[in-house]
C-alpha positions as CSV (number, residue, x, y, z in Angstrom):
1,X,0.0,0.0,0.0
2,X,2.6,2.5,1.0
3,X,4.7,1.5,-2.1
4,X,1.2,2.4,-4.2
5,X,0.7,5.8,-2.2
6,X,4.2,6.7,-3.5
7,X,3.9,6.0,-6.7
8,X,0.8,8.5,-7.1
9,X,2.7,10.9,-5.3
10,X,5.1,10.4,-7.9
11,X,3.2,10.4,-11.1
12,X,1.4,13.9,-9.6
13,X,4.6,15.9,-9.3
14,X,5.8,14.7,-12.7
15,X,2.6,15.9,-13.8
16,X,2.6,19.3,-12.2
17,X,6.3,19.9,-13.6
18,X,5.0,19.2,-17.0
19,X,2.2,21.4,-17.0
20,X,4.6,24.0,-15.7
21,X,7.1,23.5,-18.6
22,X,4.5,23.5,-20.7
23,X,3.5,26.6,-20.2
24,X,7.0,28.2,-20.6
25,X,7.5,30.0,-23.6
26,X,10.5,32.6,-24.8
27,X,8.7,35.5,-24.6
28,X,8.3,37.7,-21.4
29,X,6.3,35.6,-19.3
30,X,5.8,37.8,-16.1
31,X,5.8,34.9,-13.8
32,X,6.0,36.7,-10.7
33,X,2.9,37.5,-8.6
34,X,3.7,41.4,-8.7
35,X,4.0,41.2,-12.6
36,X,8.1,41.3,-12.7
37,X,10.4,39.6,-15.1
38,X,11.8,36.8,-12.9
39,X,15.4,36.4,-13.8
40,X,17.1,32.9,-12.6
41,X,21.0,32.7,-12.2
42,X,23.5,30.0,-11.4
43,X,25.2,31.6,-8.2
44,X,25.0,34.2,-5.9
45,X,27.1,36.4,-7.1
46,X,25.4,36.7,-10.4
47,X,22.4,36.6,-8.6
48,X,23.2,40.1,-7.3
49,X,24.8,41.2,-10.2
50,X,21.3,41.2,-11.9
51,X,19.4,42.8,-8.6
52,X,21.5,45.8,-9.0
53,X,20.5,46.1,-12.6
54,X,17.0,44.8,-12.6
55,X,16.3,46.8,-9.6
56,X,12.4,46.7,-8.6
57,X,11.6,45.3,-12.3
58,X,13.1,42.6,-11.7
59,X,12.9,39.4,-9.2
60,X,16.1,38.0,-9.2
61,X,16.4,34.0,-7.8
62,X,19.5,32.2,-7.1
63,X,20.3,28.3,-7.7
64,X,22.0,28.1,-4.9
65,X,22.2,29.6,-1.5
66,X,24.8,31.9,0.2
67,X,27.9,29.4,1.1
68,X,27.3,26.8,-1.2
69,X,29.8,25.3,-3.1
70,X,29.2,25.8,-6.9
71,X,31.7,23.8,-8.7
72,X,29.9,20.2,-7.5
73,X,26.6,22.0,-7.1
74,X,23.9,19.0,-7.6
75,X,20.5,20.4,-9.0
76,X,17.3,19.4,-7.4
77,X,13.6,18.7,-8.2
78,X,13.3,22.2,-6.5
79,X,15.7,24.0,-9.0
80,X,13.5,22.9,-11.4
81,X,10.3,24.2,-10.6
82,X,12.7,27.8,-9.6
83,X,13.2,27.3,-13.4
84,X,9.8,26.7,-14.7
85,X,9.3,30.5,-13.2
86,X,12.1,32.0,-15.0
87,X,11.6,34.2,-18.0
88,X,15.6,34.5,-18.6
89,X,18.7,32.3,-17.1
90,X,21.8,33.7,-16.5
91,X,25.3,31.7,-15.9
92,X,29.3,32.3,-15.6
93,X,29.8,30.1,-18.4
94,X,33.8,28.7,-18.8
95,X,33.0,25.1,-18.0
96,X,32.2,26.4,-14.2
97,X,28.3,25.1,-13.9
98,X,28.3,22.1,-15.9
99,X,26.1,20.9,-13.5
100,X,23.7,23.5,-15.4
101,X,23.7,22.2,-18.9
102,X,20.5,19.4,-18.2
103,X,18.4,21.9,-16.3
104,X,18.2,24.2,-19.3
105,X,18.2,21.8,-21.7
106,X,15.1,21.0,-19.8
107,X,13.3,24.0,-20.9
108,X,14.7,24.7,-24.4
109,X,12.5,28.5,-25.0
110,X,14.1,30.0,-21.9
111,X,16.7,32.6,-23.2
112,X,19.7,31.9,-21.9
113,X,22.7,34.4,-21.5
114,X,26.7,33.7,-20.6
115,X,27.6,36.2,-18.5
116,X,31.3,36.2,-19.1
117,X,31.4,36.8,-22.6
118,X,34.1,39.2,-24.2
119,X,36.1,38.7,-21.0
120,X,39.7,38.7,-21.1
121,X,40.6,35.0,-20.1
122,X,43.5,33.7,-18.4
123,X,43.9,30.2,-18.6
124,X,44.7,27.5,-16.1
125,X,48.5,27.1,-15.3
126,X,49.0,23.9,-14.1
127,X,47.4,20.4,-13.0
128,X,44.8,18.3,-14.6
129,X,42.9,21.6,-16.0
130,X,45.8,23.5,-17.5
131,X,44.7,25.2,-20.7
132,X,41.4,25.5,-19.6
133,X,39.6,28.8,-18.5
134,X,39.5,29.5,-15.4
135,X,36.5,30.6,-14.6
136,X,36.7,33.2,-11.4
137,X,36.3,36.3,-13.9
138,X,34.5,38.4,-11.6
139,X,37.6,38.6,-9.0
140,X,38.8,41.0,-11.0
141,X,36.8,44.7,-10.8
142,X,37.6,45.3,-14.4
143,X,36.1,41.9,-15.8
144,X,33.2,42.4,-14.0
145,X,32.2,45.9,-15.8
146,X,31.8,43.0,-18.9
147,X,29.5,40.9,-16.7
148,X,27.8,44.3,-16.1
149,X,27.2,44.8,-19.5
150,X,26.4,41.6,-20.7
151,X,23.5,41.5,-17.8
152,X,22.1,45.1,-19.2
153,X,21.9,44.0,-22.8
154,X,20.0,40.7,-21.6
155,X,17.7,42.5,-19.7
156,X,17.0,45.2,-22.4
157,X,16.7,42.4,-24.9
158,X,14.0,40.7,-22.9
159,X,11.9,43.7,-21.5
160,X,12.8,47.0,-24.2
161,X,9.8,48.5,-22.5
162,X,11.9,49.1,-19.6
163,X,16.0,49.5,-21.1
164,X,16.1,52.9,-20.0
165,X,15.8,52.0,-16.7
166,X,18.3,49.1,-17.1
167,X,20.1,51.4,-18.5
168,X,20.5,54.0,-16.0
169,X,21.0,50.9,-13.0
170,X,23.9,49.6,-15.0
171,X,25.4,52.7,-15.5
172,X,25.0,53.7,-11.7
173,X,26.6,50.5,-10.8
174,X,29.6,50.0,-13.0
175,X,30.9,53.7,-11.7
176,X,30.3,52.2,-8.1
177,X,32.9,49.0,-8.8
178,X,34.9,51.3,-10.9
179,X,35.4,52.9,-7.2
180,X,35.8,49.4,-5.9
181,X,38.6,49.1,-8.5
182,X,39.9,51.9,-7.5
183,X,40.0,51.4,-4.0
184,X,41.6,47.7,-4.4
185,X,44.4,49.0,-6.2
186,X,45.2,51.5,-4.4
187,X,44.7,49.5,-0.9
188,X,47.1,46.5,-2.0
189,X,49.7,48.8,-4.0
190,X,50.2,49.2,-0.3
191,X,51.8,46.1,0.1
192,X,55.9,45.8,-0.2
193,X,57.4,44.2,-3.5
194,X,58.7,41.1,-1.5
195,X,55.5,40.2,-0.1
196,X,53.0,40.2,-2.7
197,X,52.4,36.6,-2.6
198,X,48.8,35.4,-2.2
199,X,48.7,31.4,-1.2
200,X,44.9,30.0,-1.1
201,X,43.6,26.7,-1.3
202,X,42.0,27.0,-4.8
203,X,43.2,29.3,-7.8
204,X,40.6,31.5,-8.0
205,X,42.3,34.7,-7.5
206,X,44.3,34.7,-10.9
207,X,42.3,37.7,-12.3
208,X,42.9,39.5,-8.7
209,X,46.3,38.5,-8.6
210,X,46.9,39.7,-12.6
211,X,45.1,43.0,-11.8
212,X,46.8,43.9,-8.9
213,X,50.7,42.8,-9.3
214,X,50.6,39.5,-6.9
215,X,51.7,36.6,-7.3
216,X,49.2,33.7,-7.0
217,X,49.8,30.1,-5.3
218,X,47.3,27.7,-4.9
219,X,47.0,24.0,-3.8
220,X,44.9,23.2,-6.5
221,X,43.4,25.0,-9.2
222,X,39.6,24.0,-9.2
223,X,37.8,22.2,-6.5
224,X,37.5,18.8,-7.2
225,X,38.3,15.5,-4.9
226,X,42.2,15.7,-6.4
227,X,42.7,18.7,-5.2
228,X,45.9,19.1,-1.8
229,X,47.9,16.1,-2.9
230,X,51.1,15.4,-0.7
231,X,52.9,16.9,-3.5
232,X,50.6,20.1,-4.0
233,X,51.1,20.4,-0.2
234,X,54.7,20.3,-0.2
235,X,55.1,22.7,-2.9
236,X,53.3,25.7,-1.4
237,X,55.3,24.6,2.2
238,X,58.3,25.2,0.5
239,X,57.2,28.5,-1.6
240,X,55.9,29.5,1.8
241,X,59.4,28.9,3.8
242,X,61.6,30.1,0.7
243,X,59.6,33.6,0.8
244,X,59.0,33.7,4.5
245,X,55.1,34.7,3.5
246,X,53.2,35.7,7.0
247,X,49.5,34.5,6.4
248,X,47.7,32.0,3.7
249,X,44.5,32.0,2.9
250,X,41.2,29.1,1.9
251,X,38.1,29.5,0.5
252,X,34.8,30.4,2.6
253,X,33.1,27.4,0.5
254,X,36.2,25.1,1.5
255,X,36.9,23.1,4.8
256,X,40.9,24.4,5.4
257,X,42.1,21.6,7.0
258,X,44.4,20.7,3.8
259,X,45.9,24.9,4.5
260,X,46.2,23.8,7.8
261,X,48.8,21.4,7.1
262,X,51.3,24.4,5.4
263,X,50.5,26.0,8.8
264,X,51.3,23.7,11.0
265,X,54.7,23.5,8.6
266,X,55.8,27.1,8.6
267,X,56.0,30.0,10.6
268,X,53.0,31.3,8.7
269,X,49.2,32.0,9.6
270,X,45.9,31.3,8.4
271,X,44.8,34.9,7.7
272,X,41.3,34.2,7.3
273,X,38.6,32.8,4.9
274,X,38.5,34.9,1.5
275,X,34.7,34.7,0.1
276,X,35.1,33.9,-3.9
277,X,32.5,31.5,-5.2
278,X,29.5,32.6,-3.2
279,X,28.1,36.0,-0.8
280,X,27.6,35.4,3.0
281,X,24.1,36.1,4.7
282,X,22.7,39.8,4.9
283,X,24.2,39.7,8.2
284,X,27.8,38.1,7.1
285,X,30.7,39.9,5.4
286,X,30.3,39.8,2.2
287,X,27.0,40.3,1.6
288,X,27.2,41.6,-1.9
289,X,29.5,41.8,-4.6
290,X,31.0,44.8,-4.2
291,X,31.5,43.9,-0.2
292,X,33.2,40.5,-1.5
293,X,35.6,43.0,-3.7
294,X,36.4,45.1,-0.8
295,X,36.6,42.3,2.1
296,X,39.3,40.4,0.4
297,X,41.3,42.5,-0.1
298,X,41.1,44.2,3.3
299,X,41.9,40.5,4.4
300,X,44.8,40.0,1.9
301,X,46.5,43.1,3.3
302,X,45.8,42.3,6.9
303,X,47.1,38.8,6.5
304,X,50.2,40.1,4.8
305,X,51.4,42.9,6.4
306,X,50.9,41.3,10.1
């Protein structure tokens, strides 16, 4: 009997996601109650990208939550009925949500947009990835004017009735991380010439680190189950002995017990948890992507000049 009862359960949410993605189509579908375009992104940080632009036209959702990991994200039945809402998708692109590829193929009409295109891309040095993207383009201030833009012309592409107002929001916003930009360089120029090393768990500060004159090392360049081998481990103990760097750094989304080890191996510190793949809470540090901008670097140079 029970296994009966869950087999109709079954067959009626099937049915109810059908009839929602159905009724999908590519044109503005208004799916909110208040009559906004709902706009459906990958991460957080694009997520926010778009509420800054889309402003109170706009009802920007997130696949994921603040401090999740995105690289191994798993979608759910629940993504999917966020996406049967959505009247536009956006995503990083750069082979960082692969995970993303069978939900939109799941609803064909959606418009879909690659936030990253036209950016300057620096590729993976070393390891198992190298030659590949690597996909962190919004570390870097300047790169992320490009997301900017790429988000407007979406936006005004899929609701013209309202581009002026796009328009204006993107305009408003790229100024303030221009200031962001401004304030970054200025703060880590700070910095002396034999200590501008920045050691994290995962290399996703290379468009920081090329913006800014450091000089990135990492334990592994995406996060994946191979990542902190004995040998990756030993390599950034000795880079961190030979240079005598104060403080290294891990990942908010990442468990630093493998930066622990280099640690526990040198005379440096762990100088806190830099926030790169996802915002905190409202009530955390980094609560938006300007405030991620701005708090790592204000941990970089407290780490670094201790």
């Amino acid at each position: 009997m029970r296994r009966i009862i869950l087999i109709g359960v079954i067959v009626v949410l099937i049915g109810v996601l059908i009839y929602m993605f159905s009724n999908t189509d590519s044109s503005v579908n208004n799916n909110a109650d208040d009559g906004k375009l709902v706009a459906l992104s990958t991460f957080t940080i694009i997520n926010d990208m778009v509420k800054e632009i889309g402003g109170d036209k706009v009802e920007a959702i997130s696949l994921t939550k603040p401090g999740a990991e995105i690289h191994g994200y798993e979608t759910t039945p629940g993504d999917l009925v966020k996406a049967s809402r959505a009247d536009v998708f956006f995503e990083n692109g750069m082979n960082l949500e692969l995970w993303a590829d069978k939900l939109r193929s799941s609803l064909p009409d959606m418009p879909s947009y690659v936030v990253s295109e036209g950016v300057e891309v620096l590729e993976i040095r070393e390891g198992s990835y190298e030659g590949k993207p690597n996909p962190h383009a919004w570390m870097s201030p300047q790169q992320g004017m490009i997301y900017i833009e790429n988000i407007r012309m979406a936006l005004v592409e899929i609701d013209p009735q309202n581009a002026e107002y796009y328009n204006n929001n993107a305009a408003n916003y790229t100024e303030k991380l221009a200031e962001v930009n401004t304030k970054l360089s200025e703060a880590l120029s700070t910095l002396p010439e034999n200590n501008r090393v920045l050691v994290t768990c995962e290399g996703a500060f290379t468009y920081l680190a090329n913006d800014y004159n450091l000089k990135e090392v990492y334990l592994w360049a995406i996060n994946d189950e191979s990542g902190g081998s004995p040998q990756d481990v030993a390599r950034v103990i000795d880079t961190v002995r030979e240079n005598d760097i104060p403080a290294v750094f891990c990942e908010s989304t990442v468990e630093p017990k493998i930066q622990q080890e280099v640690v526990d191996a040198t005379d440096a510190v762990l100088g806190g948890r830099l926030y790169v793949d996802s915002l905190s809470l409202e009530d955390g540090p980094a609560p938006t992507y300007l405030k991620l901008l701005e708090g790592t670097a204000d941990i970089i140079i407290n780490g670094l000049t201790r």
